[in-house]
C-alpha positions in Angstrom: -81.2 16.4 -65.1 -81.3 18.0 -61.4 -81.6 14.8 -60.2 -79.0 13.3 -61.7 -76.5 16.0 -60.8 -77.7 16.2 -57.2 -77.2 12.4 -56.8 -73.6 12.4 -58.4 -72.7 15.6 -55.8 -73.9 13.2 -53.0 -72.0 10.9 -54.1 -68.8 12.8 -54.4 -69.6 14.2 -50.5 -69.7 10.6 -49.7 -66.4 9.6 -51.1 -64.5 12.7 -49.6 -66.0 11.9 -46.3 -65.1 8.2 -46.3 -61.4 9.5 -46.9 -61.6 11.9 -44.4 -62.6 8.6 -41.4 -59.5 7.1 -43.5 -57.2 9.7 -42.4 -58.4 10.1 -38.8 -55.6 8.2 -36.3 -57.4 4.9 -35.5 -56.7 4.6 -31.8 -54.7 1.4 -30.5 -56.5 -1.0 -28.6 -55.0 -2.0 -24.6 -55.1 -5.3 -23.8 -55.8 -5.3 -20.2 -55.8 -9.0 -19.9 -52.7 -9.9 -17.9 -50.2 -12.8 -18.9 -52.0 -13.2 -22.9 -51.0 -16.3 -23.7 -49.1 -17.3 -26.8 -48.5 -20.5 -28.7 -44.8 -22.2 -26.9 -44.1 -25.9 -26.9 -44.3 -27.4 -23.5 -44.1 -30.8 -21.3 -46.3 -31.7 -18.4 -44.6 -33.2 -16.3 -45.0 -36.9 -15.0 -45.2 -38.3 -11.5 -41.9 -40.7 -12.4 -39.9 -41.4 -16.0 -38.2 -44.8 -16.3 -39.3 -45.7 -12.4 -37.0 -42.1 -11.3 -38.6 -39.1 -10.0 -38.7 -36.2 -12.9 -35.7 -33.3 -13.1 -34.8 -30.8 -15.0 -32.0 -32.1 -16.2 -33.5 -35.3 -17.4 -35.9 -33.5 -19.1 -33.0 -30.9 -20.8 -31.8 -34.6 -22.0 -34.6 -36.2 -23.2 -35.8 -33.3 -25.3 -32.9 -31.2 -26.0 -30.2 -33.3 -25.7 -28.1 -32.1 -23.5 -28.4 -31.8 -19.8 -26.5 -28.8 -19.8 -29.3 -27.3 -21.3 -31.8 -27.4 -17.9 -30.6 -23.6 -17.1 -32.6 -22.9 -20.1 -36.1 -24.4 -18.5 -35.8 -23.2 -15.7 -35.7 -19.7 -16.7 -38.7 -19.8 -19.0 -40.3 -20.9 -16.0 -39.5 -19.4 -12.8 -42.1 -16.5 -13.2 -45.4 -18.6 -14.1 -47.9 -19.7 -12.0 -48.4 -23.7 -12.2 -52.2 -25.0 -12.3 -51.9 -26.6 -8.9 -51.1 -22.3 -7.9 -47.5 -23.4 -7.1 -44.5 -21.8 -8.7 -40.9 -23.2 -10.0 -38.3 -21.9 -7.0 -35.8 -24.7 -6.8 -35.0 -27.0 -9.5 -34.7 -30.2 -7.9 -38.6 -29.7 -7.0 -41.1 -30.5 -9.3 -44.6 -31.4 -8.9 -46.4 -33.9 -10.9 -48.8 -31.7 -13.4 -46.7 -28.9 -13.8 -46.6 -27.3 -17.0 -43.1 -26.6 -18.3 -42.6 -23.9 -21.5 -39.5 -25.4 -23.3 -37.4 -24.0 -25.7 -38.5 -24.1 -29.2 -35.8 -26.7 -30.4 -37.4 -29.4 -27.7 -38.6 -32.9 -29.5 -39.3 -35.8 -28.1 -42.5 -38.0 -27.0 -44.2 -35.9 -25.0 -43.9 -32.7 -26.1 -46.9 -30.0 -27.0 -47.4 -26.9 -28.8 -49.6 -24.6 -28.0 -51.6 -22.3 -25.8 -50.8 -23.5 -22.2 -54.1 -24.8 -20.7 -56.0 -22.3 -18.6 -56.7 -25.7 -15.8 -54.8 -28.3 -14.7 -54.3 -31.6 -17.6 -54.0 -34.7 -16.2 -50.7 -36.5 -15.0 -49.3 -38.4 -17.9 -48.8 -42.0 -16.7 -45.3 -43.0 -15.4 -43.3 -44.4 -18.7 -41.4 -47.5 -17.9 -39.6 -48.0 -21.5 -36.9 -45.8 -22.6 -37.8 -43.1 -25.5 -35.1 -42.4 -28.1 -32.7 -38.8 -27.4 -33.1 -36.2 -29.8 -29.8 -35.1 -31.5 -28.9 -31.7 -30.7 -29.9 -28.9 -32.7 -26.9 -27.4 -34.7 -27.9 -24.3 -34.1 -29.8 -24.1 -30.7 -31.6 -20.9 -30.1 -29.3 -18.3 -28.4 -30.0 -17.2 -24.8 -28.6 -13.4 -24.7 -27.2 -11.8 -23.0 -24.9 -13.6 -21.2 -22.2 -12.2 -18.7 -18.8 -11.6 -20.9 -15.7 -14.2 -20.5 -14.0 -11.9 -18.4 -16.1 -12.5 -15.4 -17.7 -15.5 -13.6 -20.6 -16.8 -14.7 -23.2 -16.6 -12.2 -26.3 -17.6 -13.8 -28.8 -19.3 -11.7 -28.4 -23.3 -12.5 -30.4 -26.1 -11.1 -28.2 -27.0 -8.1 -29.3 -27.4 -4.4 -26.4 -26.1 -3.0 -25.8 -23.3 -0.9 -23.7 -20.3 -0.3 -19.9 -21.2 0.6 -20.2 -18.1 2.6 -22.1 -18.3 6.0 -24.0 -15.6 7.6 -22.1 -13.8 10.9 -23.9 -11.0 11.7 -27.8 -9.9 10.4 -28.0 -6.3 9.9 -32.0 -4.8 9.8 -34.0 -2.0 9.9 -35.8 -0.6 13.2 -38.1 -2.5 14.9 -40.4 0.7 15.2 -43.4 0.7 12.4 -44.9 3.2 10.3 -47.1 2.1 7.1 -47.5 5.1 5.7 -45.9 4.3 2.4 -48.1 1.2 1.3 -51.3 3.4 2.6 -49.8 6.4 0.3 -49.3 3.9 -3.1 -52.8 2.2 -2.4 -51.6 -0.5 -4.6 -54.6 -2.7 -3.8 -56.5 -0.6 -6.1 -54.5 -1.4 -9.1 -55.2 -4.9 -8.3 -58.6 -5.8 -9.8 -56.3 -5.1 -13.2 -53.1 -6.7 -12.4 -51.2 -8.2 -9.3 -47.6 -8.8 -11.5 -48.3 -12.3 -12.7 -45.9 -13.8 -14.9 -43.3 -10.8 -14.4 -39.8 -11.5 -13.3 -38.2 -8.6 -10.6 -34.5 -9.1 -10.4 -33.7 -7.3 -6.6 -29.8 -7.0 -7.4 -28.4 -6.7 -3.4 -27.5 -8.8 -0.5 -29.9 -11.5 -1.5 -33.8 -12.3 -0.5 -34.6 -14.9 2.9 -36.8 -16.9 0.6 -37.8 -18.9 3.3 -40.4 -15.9 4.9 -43.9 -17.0 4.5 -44.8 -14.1 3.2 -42.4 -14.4 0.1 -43.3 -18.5 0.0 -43.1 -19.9 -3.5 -42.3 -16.8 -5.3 -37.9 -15.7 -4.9 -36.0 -18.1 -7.2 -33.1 -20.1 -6.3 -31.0 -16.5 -8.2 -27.5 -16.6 -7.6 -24.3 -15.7 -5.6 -21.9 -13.7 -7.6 -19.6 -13.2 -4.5 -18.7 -16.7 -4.9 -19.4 -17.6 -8.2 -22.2 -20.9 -8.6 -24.0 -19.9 -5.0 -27.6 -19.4 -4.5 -29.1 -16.1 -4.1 -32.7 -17.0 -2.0 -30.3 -15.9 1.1 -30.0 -13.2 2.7 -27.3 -12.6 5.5 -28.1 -8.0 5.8 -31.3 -7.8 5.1 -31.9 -5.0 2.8 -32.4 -7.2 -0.6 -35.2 -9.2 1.8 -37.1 -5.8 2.5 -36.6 -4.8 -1.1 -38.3 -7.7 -2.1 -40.9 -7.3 0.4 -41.7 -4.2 -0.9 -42.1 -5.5 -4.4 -43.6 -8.6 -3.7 -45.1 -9.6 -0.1 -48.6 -11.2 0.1 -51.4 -11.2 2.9 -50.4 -14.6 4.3 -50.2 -13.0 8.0 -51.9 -10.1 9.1 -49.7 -8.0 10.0 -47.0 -7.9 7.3 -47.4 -5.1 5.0 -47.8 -6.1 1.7 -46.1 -5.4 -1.9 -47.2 -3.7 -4.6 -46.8 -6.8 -7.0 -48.0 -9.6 -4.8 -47.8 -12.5 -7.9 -44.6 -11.2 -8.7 -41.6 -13.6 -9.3 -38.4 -12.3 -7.6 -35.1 -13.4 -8.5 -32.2 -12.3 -5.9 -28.6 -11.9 -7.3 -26.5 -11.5 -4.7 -23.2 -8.7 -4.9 -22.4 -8.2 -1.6 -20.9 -10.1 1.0 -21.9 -11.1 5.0 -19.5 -8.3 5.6 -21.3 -5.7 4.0 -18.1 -5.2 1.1 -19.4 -5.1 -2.4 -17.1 -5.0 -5.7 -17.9 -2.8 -8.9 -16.9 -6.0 -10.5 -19.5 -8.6 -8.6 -22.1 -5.4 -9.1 -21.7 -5.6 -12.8 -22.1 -9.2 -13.0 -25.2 -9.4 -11.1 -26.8 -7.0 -13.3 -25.7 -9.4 -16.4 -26.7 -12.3 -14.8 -30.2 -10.3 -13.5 -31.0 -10.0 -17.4 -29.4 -13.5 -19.1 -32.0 -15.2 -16.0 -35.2 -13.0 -18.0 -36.0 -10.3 -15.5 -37.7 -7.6 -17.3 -37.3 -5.5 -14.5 -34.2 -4.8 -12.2 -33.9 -2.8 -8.8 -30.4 -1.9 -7.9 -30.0 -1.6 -4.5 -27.6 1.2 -2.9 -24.4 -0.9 -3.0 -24.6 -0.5 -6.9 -22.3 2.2 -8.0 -23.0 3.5 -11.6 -19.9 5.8 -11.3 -18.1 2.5 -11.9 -17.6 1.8 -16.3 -17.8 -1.7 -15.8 -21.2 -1.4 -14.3 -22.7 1.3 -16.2 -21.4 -1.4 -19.4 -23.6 -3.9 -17.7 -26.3 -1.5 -17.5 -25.9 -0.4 -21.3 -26.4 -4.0 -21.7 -29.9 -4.1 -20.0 -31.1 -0.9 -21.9 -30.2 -3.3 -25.3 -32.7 -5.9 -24.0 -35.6 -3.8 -23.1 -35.2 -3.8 -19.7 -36.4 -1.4 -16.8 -33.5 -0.9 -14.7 -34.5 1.0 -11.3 -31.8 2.8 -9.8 -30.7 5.3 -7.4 -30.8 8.8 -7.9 -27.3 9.6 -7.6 -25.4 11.9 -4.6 -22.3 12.5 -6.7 -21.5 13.1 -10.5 -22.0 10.3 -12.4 -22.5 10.2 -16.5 -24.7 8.4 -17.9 -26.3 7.7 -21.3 -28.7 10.0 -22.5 -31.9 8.5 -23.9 -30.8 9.5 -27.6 -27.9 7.5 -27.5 -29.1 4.2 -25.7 -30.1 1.4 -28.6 -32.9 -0.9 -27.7 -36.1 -0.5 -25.9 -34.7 -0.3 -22.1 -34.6 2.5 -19.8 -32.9 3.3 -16.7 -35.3 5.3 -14.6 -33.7 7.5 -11.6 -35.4 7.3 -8.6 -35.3 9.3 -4.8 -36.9 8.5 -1.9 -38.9 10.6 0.5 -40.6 10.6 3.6 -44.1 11.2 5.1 -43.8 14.3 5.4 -41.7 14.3 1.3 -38.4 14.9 3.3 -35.7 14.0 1.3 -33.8 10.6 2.1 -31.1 11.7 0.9 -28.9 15.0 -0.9 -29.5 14.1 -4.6 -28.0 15.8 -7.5 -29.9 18.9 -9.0 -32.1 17.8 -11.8 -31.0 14.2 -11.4 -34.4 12.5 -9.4 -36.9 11.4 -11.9 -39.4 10.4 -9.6 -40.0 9.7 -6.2 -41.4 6.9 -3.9 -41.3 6.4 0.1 -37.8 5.5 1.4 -38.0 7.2 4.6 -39.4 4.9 7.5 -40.4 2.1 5.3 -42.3 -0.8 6.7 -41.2 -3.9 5.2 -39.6 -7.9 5.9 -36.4 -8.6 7.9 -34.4 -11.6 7.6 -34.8 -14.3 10.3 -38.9 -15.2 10.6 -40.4 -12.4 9.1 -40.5 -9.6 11.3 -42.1 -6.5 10.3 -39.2 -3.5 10.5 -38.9 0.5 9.4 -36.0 1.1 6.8 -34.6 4.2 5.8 -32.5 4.7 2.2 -33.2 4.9 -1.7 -32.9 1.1 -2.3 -36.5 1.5 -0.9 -38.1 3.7 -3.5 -36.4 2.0 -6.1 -38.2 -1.2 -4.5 -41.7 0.4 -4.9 -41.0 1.6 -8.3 -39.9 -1.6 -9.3 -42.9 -3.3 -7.9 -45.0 -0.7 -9.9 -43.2 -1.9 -12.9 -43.8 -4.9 -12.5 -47.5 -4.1 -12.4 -47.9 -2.0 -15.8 -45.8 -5.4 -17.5 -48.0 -7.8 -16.7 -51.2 -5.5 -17.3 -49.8 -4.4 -20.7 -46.7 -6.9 -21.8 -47.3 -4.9 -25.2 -45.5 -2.0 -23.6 -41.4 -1.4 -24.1 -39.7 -0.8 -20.8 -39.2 2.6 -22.3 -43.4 3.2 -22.3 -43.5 1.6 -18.8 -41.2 4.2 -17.6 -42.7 7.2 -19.1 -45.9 5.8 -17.8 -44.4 5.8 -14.6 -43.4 9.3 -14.8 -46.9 10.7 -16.6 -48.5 9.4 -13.6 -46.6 10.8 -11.5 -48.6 13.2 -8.5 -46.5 16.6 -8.5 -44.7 17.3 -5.1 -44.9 20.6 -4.1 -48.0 22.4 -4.7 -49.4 24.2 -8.0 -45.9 24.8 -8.7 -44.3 21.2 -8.7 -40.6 21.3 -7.3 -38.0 20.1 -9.6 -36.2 18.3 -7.0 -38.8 15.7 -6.9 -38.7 15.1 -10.6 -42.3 14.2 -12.3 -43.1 13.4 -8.4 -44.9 10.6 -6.3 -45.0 7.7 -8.2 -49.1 6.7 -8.3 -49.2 2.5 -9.3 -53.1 2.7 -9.5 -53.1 5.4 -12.1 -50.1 3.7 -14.2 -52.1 0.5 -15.1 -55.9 2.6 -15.0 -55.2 4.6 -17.9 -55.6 3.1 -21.4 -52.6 1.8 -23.1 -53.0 4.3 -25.9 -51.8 7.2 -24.6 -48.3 6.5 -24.0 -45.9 8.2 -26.4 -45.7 5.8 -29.9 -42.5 4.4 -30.7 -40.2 4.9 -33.3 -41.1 2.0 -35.2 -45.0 2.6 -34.9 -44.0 6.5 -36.0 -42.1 4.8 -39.0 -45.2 2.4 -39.5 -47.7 5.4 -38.9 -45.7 7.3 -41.7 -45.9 4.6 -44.4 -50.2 4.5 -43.4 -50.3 8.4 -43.7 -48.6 8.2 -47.3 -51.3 5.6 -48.2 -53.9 7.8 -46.9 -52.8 10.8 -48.4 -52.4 8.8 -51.8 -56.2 7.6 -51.7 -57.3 11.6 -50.9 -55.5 12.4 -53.8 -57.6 9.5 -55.9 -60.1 10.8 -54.5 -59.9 14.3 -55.9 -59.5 12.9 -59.4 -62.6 11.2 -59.1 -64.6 13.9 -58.0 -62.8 15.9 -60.4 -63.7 14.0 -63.2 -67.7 13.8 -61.9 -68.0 17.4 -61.7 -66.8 18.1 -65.5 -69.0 15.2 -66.4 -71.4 17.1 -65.1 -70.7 20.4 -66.6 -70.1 18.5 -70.0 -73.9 17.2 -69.9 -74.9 20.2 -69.3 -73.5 21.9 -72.5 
């Protein structure tokens, strides 16, 4: 009899301890792994079709039926490495090999589905007979957002033309050097976790000299919203070039100082003109046109006013896409959306740059600065061969955050641009001693530490707190089943006993 009551009470300390494991949070797994791969349909392209050298277009044509349709391809590719290590920059170049995601509508001969293929695949043979077109889809699969009626439509388009507007003057930094603020981020030692493969950095400014070595084969053709269907991979001022330096520069010379998100893609939309004038109006396009070409992040350069409605509209519109949007801290009153009334996943993230020594770059608003990054003698590009220069302004900072952006969505694309940005922030080293001053926000931004620490602790979203709710009901239901079964073993037990 003692022996079969002491193994019914082990029993019952087994069951209540199984639902107590039950009930403990389970911890969510980080994938570290950068660019995970996902099942697309895509075309390899050919060294010739019908006896002609490939193009976008024809290929819009031949598996989606319109030509029109190109735009599409070109901007579910413009941020991927190729197996050959070359990227898509300009779309009247393609190499033979080259693997190109398609919309999910494609069919034709020739297209796959997938996971794209870690190596190269061979060339598929030149095809000398015709293949049939396949008929539009009646209802193609929307690209959103695009930039409302009652603007121009800048959207980067396969076109090798140019800028109607030609360069007078070149405006750049100092040639005096300092690389203080690359030594400070000490980006390199994020990089054995991610270099910003696959991510698409939208540097929204005076455009990006895409022709620097240092930049080669990584700044999109973009676009010129000053004159409506130009290119943006120009740069007439300079400051968008040493913006995207900053962000994305590699170690193909020596001497250059080099970004935080070398693999980066950067797409330049260009809103101001060789003059140096900039429009609220062109500003809010370029931000539209920034997300409809798939950057995830954007960096607003210090043309960009968000006092002006038609802009912050724009930006509202990025928030809705879950989009970073790197900005500014702003010098004058400004109102902007707090975080409980933006929809989506995107978040605008308020940055201020600082110097070596954390001067201020510039007079910020109390309590407006979220973080901070170097904008004070800034090493970075110049237009015109490459040169290394010193800049001074915010446009800088919100470079380097953007490139450390760029770096915590490729390491964890699992992330909403909301978590990237409180990452940011949580990371953050505190300016100012023990006692961290509040005009320096959360403080120097840290890229190492953003991508080091596990994925799990940034703050759960509302939709894994509304998921997390339903599992604790569950739970809570089998403790109370639980109960009754132990319950009903201990007055079995007392009922033998009588």
């Amino acid at each position: 009899m003692l022996a079969k009551r002491s193994i019914l009470a082990r029993l019952l300390v087994v069951v209540m301890a199984g639902c107590a494991v039950l009930a403990l949070p389970r911890p969510v797994v980080a994938d570290a792994t950068p660019d995970a791969q996902a099942y697309v349909k895509f075309y390899v392209v050919a060294a010739e079709h019908q006896g002609q050298p490939e193009s976008l277009t024809e290929i819009a044509r031949r598996f989606l039926g319109s030509g029109e349709r190109s735009a599409e391809i070109y901007h579910l590719n413009t941020g991927r490495v190729q197996p050959d290590g070359g990227r898509l920059t300009d779309p009247s170049q393609l190499r033979a090999g080259w693997h190109l995601v398609l919309p999910w509508d494609a069919a034709g001969e020739g297209v796959r589905y997938g996971q794209l293929p870690a190596g190269p695949s061979p060339t598929p043979s030149p095809r000398r007979s015709g293949t049939a077109r396949p008929e539009p889809d009646p209802q193609p699969r929307p690209s959103s957002p695009k930039p409302s009626p009652s603007r121009t439509s800048a959207s980067p388009k396969p076109t090798s033309g140019g800028s109607a507007e030609k360069c007078s003057t070149t405006v750049t930094g100092s040639s005096s050097r300092s690389d203080w603020a690359q030594l400070r981020m000490a980006a390199d030692s994020a990089w054995n976790l991610t270099r910003g493969n696959g991510v698409k950095v939208a540097v929204v400014d005076t455009g990006v000299d895409a022709s620097l070595q240092q930049l080669s084969g990584r700044v999109a053709v973009g676009a010129d919203v000053t004159v409506g269907n130009g290119r943006g991979d120009t740069d007439c001022l300079g400051t968008g070039t040493a913006m995207a330096g900053i962000i994305a520069a590699d170690t193909s010379t020596g001497d250059t100082p080099v970004g935080l998100a070398p693999d980066a893609t950067i797409l330049p939309v260009r809103m101001v003109r060789a003059s140096g004038n900039a429009r609220p109006a062109d500003a809010a396009t370029a931000v539209e046109v920034a997300v409809s070409a798939g950057a995830s992040v954007v960096a607003l350069g210090s043309h960009v006013d968000l006092t002006d409605p038609a802009v912050l509209a724009s930006v509202a519109t990025a928030l809705n896409h879950d989009v970073l949007v790197v900005a500014g801290a702003p010098t004058k009153p400004v109102s902007l959306p707090s975080p409980s009334e933006r929809s989506g996943a995107g978040a605008l993230l308020l940055t201020g740059g600082v110097g070596a020594g954390d001067q201020l770059a510039e007079e910020y608003l109390e309590g407006m600065v979220e973080v901070v990054a170097p904008g004070v003698d800034v090493a970075s590009l110049g237009v015109g061969g490459g040169r290394v220069l010193s800049n001074t302004g915010t446009e800088f900072a919100v470079a380097f955050v953007a490139g450390q952006a760029a770096l915590i969505r490729a390491a964890y694309p699992e992330l909403t641009a909301a978590q990237v940005e409180e990452r940011i922030r949580a990371t953050a080293d505190a300016v100012g001693g023990q006692q961290a001053d509040p005009r320096y926000g959360s403080g120097m931004i840290n890229p190492a530490a953003s991508v080091s620490r596990p994925a799990q602790d940034n703050p759960v979203s509302s939709a894994q707190q509304e998921d997390g709710g339903g599992t604790g009901a569950a739970i809570f239901l089998v403790l109370i089943l639980a109960l009754a079964v132990g319950g009903g073993v201990v007055f079995a037990i007392r009922l033998r006993r009588r």
